[in-house]
C-alpha positions as CSV (number, residue, x, y, z in Angstrom):
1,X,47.3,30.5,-52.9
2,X,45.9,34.1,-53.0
3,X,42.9,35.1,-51.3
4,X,40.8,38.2,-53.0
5,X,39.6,40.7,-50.9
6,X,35.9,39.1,-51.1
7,X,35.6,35.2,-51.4
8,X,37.1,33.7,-54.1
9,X,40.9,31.9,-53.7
10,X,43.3,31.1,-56.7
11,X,45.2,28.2,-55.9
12,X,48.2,26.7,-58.6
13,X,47.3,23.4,-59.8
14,X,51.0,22.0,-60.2
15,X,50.2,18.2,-61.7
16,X,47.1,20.2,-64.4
17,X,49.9,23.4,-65.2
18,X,47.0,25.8,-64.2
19,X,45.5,27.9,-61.6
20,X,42.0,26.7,-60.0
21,X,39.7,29.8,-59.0
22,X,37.7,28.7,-56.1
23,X,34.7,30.7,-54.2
24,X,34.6,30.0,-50.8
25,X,32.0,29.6,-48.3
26,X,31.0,32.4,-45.7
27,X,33.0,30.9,-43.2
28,X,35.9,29.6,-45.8
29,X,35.4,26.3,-44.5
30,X,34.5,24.4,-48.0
31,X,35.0,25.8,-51.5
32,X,33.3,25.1,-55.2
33,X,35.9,25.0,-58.4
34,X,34.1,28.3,-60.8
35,X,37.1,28.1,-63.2
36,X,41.0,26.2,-64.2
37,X,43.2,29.3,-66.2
38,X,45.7,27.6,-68.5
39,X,48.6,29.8,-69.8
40,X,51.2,28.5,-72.2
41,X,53.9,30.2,-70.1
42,X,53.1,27.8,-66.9
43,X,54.8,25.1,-66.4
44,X,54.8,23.3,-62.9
45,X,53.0,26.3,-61.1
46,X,53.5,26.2,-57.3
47,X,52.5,29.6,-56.2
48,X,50.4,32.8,-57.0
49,X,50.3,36.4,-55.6
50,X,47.6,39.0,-57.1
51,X,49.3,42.3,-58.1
52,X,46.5,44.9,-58.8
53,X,45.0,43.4,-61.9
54,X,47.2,40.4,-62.6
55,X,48.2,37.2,-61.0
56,X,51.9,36.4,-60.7
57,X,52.3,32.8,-61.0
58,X,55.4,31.1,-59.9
59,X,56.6,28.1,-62.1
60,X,58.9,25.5,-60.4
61,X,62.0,24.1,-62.7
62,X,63.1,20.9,-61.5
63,X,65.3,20.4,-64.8
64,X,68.9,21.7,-63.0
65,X,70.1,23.2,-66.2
66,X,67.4,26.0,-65.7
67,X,66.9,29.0,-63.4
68,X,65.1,27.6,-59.8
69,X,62.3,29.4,-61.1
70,X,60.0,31.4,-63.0
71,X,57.4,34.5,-62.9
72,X,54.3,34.1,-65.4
73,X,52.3,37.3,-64.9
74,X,48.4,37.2,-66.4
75,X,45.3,39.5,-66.3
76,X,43.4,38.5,-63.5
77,X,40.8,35.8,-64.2
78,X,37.1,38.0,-63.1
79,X,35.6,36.4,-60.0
80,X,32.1,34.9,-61.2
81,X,29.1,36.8,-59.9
């Protein structure tokens, strides 16, 4: 998960191959779904970081003839108003 500097949290969706973008109450306690980003290059995304104006997504590979992992980078999805 990735927290923005205001409200809104980005959180991989591993079993939907996406990334939920969540805005969060004043005290962070609950949250409301704004948006789901799909990206062809995710596959079994367990983890994202924000990186100035992209999101670095890891993607897990549980097929052992792969690499343990990789890096999908995508623009940042803009935080609803």
């Amino acid at each position: 998960m990735a927290l923005t500097d205001g409200d809104v949290l980005y959180a991989a969706r591993q079993t939907a191959d996406s990334i939920a973008r969540i805005r969060l109450t004043d005290a962070f306690a609950r949250g409301r779904l704004l948006s789901a980003t799909h990206d062809p290059s995710f596959g079994s995304p367990n983890d994202v970081a924000i990186a100035g104006d992209r999101l670095l997504v890891t993607n897990t590979q549980f097929d052992p003839g792969t690499p343990p992992f990789t890096v999908s980078s995508i623009p940042l999805p803009e935080p609803a108003r």
